[in-house]
matplotlib code that plots the C-alpha trace (Angstrom):
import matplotlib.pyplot as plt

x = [-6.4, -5.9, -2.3, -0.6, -0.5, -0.1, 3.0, 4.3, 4.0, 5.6, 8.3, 8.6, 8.4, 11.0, 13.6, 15.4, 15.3, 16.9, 19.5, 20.5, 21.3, 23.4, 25.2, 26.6, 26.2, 30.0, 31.5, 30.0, 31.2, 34.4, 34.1, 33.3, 36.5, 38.5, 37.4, 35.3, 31.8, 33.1, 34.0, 30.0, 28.7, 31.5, 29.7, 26.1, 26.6, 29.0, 25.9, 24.3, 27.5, 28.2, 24.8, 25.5, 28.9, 27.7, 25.2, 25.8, 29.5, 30.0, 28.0, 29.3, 32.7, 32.0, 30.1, 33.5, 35.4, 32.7, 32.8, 36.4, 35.7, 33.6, 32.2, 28.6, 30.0, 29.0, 31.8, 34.5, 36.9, 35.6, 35.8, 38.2, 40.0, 39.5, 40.4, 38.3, 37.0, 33.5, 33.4, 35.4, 32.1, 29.9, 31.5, 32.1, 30.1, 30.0, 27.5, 26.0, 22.9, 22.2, 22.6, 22.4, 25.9, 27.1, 28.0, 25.5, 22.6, 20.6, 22.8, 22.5, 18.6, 17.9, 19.5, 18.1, 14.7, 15.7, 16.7, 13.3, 11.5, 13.5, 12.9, 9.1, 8.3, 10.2, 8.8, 4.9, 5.4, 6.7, 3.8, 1.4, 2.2, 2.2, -0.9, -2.4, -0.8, -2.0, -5.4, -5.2, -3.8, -7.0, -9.9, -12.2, -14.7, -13.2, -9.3, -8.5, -9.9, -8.6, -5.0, -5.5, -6.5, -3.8, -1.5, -2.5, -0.9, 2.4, 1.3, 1.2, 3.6, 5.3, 4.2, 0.6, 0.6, 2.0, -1.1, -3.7, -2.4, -2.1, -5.6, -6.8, -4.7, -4.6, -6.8, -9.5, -8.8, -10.8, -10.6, -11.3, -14.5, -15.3, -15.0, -16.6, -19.7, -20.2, -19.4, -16.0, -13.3, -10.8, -7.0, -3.9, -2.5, 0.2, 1.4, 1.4, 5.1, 3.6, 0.5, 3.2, 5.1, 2.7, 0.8, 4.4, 5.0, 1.2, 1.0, 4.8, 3.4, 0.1, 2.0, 4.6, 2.6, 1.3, 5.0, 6.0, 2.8, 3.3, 6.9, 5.2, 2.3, 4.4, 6.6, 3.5, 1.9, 5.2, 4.8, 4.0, 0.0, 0.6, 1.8, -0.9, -3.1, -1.2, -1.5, -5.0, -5.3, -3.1, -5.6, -3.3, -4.1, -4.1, -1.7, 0.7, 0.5, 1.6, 4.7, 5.7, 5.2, 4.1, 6.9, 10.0, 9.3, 8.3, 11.4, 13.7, 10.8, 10.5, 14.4, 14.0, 11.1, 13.1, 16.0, 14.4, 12.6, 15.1, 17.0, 13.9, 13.1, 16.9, 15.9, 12.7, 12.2, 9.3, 6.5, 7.0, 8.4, 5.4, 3.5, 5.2, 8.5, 10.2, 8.2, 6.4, 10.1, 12.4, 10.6, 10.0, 13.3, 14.8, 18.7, 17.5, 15.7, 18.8, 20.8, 18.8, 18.5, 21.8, 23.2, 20.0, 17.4, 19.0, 20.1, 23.9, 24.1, 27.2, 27.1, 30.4, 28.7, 25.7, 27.9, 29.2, 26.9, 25.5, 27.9, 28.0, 24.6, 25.9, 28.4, 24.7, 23.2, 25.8, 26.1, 22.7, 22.9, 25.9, 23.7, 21.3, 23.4, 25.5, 21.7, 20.4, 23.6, 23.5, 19.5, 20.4, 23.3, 20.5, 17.8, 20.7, 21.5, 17.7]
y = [35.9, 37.4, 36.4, 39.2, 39.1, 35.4, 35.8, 38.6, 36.8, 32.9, 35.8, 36.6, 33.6, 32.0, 35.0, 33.3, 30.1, 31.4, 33.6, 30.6, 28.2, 31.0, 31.4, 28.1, 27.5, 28.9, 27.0, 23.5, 24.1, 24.8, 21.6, 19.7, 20.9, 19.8, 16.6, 15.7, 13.2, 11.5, 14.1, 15.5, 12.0, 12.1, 15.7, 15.0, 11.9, 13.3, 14.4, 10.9, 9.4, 11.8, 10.8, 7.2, 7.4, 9.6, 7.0, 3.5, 3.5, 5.1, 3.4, 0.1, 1.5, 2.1, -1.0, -2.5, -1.1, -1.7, -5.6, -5.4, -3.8, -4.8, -3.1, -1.6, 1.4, 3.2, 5.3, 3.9, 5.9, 3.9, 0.5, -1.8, -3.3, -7.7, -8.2, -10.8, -12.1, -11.5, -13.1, -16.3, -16.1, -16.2, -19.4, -20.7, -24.0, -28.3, -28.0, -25.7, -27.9, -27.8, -24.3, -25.4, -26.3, -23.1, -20.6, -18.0, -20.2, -17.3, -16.1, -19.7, -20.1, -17.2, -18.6, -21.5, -20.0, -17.2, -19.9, -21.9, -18.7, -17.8, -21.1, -21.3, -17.6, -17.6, -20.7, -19.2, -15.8, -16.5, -19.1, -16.4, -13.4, -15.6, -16.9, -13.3, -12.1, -14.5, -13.8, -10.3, -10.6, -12.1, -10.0, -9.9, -7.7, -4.3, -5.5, -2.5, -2.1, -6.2, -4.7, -1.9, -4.2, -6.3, -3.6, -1.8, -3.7, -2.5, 0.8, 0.5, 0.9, -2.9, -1.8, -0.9, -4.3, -6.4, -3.8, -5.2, -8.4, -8.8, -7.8, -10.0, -13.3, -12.5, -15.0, -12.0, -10.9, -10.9, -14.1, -16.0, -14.6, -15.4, -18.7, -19.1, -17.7, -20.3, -22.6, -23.6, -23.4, -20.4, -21.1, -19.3, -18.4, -16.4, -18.6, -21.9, -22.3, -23.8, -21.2, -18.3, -19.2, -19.9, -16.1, -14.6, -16.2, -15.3, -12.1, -11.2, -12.3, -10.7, -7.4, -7.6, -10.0, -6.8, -5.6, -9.0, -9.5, -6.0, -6.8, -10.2, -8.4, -6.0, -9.0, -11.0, -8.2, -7.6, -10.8, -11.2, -11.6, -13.4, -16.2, -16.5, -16.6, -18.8, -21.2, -20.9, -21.5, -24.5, -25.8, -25.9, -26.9, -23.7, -25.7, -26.7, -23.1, -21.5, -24.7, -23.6, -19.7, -17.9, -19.9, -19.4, -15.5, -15.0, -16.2, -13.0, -11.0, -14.4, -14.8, -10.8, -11.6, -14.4, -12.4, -9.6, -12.1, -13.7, -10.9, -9.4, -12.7, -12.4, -9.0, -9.4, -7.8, -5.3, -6.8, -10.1, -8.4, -6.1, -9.3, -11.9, -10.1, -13.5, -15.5, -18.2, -18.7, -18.2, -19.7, -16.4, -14.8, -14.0, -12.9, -9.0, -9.2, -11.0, -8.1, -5.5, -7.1, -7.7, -4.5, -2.5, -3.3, -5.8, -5.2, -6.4, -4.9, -5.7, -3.3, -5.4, -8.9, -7.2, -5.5, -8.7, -10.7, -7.9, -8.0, -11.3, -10.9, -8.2, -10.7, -12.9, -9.9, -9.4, -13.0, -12.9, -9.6, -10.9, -14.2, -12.1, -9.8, -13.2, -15.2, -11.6, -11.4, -14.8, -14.5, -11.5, -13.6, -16.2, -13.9, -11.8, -15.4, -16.6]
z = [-20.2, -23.2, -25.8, -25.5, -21.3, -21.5, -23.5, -20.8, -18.5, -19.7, -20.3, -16.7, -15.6, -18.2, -17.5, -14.6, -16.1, -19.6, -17.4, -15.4, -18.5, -20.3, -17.3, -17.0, -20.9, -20.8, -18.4, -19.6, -23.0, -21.4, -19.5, -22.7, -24.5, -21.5, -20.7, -23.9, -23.8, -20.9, -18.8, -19.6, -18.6, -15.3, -14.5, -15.0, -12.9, -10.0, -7.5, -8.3, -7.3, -4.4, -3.0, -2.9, -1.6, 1.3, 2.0, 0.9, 0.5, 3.9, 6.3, 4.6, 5.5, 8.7, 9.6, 8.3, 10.7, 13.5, 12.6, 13.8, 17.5, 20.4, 23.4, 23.7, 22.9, 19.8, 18.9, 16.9, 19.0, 22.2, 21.2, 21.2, 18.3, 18.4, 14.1, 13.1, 16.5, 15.8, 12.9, 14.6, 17.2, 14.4, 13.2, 16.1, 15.8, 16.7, 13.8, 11.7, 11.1, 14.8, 16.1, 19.8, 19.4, 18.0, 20.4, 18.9, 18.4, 17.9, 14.7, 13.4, 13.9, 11.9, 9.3, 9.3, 9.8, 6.8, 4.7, 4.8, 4.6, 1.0, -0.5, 0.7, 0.0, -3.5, -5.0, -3.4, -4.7, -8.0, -8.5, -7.7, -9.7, -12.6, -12.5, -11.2, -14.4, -16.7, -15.7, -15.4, -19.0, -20.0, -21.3, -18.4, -17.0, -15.3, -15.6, -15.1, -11.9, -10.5, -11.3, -8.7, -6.5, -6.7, -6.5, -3.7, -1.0, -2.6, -1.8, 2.0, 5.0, 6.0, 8.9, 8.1, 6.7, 9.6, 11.8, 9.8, 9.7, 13.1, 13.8, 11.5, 13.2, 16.8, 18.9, 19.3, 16.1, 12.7, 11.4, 14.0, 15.1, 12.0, 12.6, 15.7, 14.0, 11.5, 14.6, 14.3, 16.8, 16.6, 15.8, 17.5, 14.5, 16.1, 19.1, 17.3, 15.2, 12.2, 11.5, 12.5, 9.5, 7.3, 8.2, 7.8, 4.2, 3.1, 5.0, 2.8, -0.1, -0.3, 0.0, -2.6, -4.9, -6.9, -7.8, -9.2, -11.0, -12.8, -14.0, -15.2, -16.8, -18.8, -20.1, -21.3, -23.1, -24.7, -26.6, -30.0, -30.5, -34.1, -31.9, -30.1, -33.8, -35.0, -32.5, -32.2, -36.3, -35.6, -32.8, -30.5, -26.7, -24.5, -21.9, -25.2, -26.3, -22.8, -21.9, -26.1, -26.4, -23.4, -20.3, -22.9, -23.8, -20.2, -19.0, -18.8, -16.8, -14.6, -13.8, -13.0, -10.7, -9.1, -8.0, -7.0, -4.9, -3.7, -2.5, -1.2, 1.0, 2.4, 3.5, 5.5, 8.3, 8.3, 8.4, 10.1, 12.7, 13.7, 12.7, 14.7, 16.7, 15.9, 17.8, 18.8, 20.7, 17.7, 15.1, 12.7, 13.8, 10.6, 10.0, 9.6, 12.9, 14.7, 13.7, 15.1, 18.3, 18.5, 17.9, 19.3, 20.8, 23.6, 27.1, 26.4, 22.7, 20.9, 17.3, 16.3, 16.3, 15.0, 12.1, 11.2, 10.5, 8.0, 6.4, 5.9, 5.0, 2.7, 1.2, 0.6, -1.4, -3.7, -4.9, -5.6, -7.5, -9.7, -10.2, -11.9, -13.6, -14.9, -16.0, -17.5, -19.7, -20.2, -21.4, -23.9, -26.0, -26.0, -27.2, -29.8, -31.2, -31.8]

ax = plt.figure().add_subplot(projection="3d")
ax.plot(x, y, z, "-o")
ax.set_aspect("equal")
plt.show()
């Protein structure tokens, strides 16, 4: 193609794009003498805001006003209005250690069971990615290619993930007739409650590891390489040189990986449930899964308990996402003063 028709043709194509910014080139400038910077910032970020009001702030609303009715009805207009009585059932409890004396048992065995899960899965994944990041921060043969691998899980359906895993698991899946060929005896890794937890904690983490690790991975190569020369011109032990320089500047990326794990862990649902469906009995019924049961997939529904405990659940979230707005404020004054 030859200049000249190029040209003619970027000019075609440009026209409407050149006639739509003059045309509201006037009426922004007008809105900028009106309302100054902040009404610009206000503007550009209206559609942003209208977005997540039409759906975040809206359904919260509504699942507000659904935690204060009950019925299996799922029109607000149909159900009856009972305050705070759901909540009262939620709490209604001899002991909240031992859910069998709480009047929903279920409610308080998920979590229980959600709460182990969170500490287990937290302190597993965290301990992962850091060590898959430290050694895919290490000059070793095709890194680039180990840090696709490690990453792809992230890339797949929680369902996908709970499919494969489940074939893998099941007592004529993969792994075990992999066992009975070297001779060994295959496990029921699915029915038994110990090995079901343990395959939903692994199964979670091997398919979120890869996200973590990344964060981790960019904070390490955002440290200082002099360091690093330094300490080696000092001699200084490799396990000295990561407790002294590499934990301490990792430690803002870490506390981010933490939350985000954290509130991610709180969350889970996906995966275990295609994996498990909360079983053996109850023993990988998390608070996610109690909530869709309870408000959907059972024979004697109730959206109102259901709606209440999310947003207690809710309530969970945002003391978590405060915690790491509070430590990530409290990490930069740290970082401004040194």
């Amino acid at each position: 193609m030859s200049a000249p028709i190029g040209k003619a043709l970027g000019a075609v194509v440009a026209a409407p794009v050149i006639w739509l910014a003059s045309a509201v080139n006037l009426p922004l400038k007008a809105w900028q003498r009106a309302t100054g910077t902040n009404g610009m910032a206000a503007f550009f970020l209206a559609p942003n805001m209208a977005i997540f009001a039409v759906f975040v702030l809206t359904p919260f609303v509504i699942n507000f006003f659904y935690s204060a009715t009950s019925g299996t009805a799922f029109f607000l207009a149909d159900r009856a209005y009972v305050g705070a009585a759901q909540y009262e059932r939620l709490f209604d409890c001899g002991s909240y250690l031992d859910p069998s004396t709480c009047r929903e048992d279920l409610f308080w065995k998920a979590v229980q069971n959600t709460g182990l899960f969170v500490v287990v899965q937290v302190a597993l994944m965290t301990l992962v990615s850091v060590i898959t990041a430290l050694i895919l921060n290490r000059e070793i043969a095709a890194r680039s290619f180990w840090r696709a691998v490690f990453f792809f899980p992230v890339l797949l359906s929680p369902v996908v993930v709970g499919l494969i895993w489940r074939w893998i698991l099941q007592r004529q899946g993969l792994l075990n007739y992999m066992l009975y060929s070297v001779g060994l005896e295959p496990h029921d890794w699915l029915i038994e409650r110990g090995s079901a937890f343990t395959a939903a904690v692994t199964v979670s983490v091997w398919a979120h590891m890869g996200f973590y690790t990344l964060i981790l991975l960019a904070g390490l190569q955002a440290i200082p390489r002099d360091l690093y020369e330094a300490a080696e011109m000092d001699g200084t032990r490799p396990a000295r040189v990561f407790w002294r320089i590499t934990l301490p500047l990792l430690m803002p990326s870490l506390l981010v990986v933490v939350i985000l794990t954290l509130i991610r862990a709180v969350q889970i649902f996906d995966e275990v449930y295609v994996l498990t469906g909360g079983g053996p009995g109850t023993s990988t019924l998390y608070l996610t899964q109690y909530i869709y049961e309870v408000g959907f997939a059972s024979l004697l529904r109730n959206p109102g308990l259901a709606a209440a405990a999310s947003i207690l659940m809710g309530a969970v979230l945002v003391v978590l996402t405060l915690l790491q707005l509070q430590l990530g404020r409290r990490g930069e004054k740290k970082g401004a003063r040194e």
